[in-house]
C-alpha positions as CSV (number, residue, x, y, z in Angstrom):
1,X,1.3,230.2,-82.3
2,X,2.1,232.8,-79.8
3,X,2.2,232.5,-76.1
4,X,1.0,234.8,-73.8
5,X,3.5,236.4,-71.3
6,X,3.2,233.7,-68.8
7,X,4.1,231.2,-71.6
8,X,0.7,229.2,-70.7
9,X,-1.6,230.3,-73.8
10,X,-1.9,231.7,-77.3
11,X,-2.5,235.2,-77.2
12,X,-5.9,234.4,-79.5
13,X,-7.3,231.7,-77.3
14,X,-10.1,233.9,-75.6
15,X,-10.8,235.3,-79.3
16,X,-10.8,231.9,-80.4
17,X,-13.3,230.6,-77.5
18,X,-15.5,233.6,-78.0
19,X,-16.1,232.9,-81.9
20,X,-16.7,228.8,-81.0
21,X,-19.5,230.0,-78.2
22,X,-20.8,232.3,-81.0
23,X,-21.0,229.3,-83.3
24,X,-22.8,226.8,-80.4
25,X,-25.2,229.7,-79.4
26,X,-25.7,229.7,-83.3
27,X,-26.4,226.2,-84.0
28,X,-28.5,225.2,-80.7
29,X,-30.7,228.5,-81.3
30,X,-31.2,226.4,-85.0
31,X,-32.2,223.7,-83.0
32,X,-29.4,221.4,-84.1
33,X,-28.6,218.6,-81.2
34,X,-26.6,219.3,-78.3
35,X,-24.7,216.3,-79.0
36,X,-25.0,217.1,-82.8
37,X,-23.0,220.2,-81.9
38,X,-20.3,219.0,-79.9
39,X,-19.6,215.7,-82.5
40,X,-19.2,218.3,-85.5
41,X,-16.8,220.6,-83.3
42,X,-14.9,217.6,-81.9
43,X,-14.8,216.7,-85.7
44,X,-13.5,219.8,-86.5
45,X,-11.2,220.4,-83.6
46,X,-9.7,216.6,-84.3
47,X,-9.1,217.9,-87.9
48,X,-7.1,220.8,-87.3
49,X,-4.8,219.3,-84.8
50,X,-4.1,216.4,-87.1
51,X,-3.3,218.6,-89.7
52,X,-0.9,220.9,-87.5
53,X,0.3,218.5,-84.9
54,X,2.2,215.1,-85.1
55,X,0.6,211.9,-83.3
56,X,2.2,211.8,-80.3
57,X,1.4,215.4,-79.5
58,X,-2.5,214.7,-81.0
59,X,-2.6,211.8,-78.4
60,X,-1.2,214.3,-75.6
61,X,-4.1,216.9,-76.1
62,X,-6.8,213.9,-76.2
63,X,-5.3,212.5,-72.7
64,X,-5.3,216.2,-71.0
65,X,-8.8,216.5,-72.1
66,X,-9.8,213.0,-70.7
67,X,-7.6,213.6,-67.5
68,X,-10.5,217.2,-67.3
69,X,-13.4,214.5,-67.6
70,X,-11.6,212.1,-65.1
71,X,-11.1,214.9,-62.6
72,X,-14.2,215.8,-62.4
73,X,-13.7,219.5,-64.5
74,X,-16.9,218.7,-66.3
75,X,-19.1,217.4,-64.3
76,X,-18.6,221.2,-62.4
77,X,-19.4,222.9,-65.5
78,X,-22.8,220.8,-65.7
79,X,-23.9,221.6,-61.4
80,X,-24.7,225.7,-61.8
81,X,-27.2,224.2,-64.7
82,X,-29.1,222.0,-62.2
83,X,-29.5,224.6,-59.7
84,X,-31.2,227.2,-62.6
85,X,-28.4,229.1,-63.7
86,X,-27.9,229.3,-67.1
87,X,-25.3,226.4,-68.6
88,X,-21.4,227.1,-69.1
89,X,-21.0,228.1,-73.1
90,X,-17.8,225.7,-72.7
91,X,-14.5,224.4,-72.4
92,X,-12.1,227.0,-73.6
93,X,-8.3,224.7,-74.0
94,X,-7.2,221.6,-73.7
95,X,-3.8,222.1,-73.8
């Protein structure tokens, strides 16, 4: 995996993020459940980091990502919706 030059991302993370919004826009425009969608690429995502990551750094990605719930990160994403914009495509890194 290769950083970025400020050390803070892989260099294929936006890549990455675009093809995973390609694959929701895909799936919801098949009218597959919102939360269908986000269980099978939680599934997914929980897959590949067990099968590149140890436990402890597994665990460390899973707290990050509820420390962006507990601060209130999502709960932004979901206000432009209620006032008629269109809805975020999604979280991009948890890392």
């Amino acid at each position: 995996m290769q950083l970025d030059p400020q050390g803070s991302a892989p260099e294929d993370l936006s890549h990455a993020g675009s093809v995973v919004d390609k694959a929701i826009e895909y799936m919801i425009e098949q009218h597959i459940a919102p939360v269908s969608v986000a269980s099978a690429l939680q599934g997914g995502a929980l897959g590949v980091l067990a099968r590149t990551l140890d436990d402890r750094s597994v665990a460390a990605v899973l707290r990050n990502a509820l420390a962006s719930v507990e601060s209130g990160e999502l709960r932004a994403m979901r206000e432009p919706e209620s006032a008629g914009a269109p809805p975020q495509p999604g979280v991009r890194a948890v890392l």
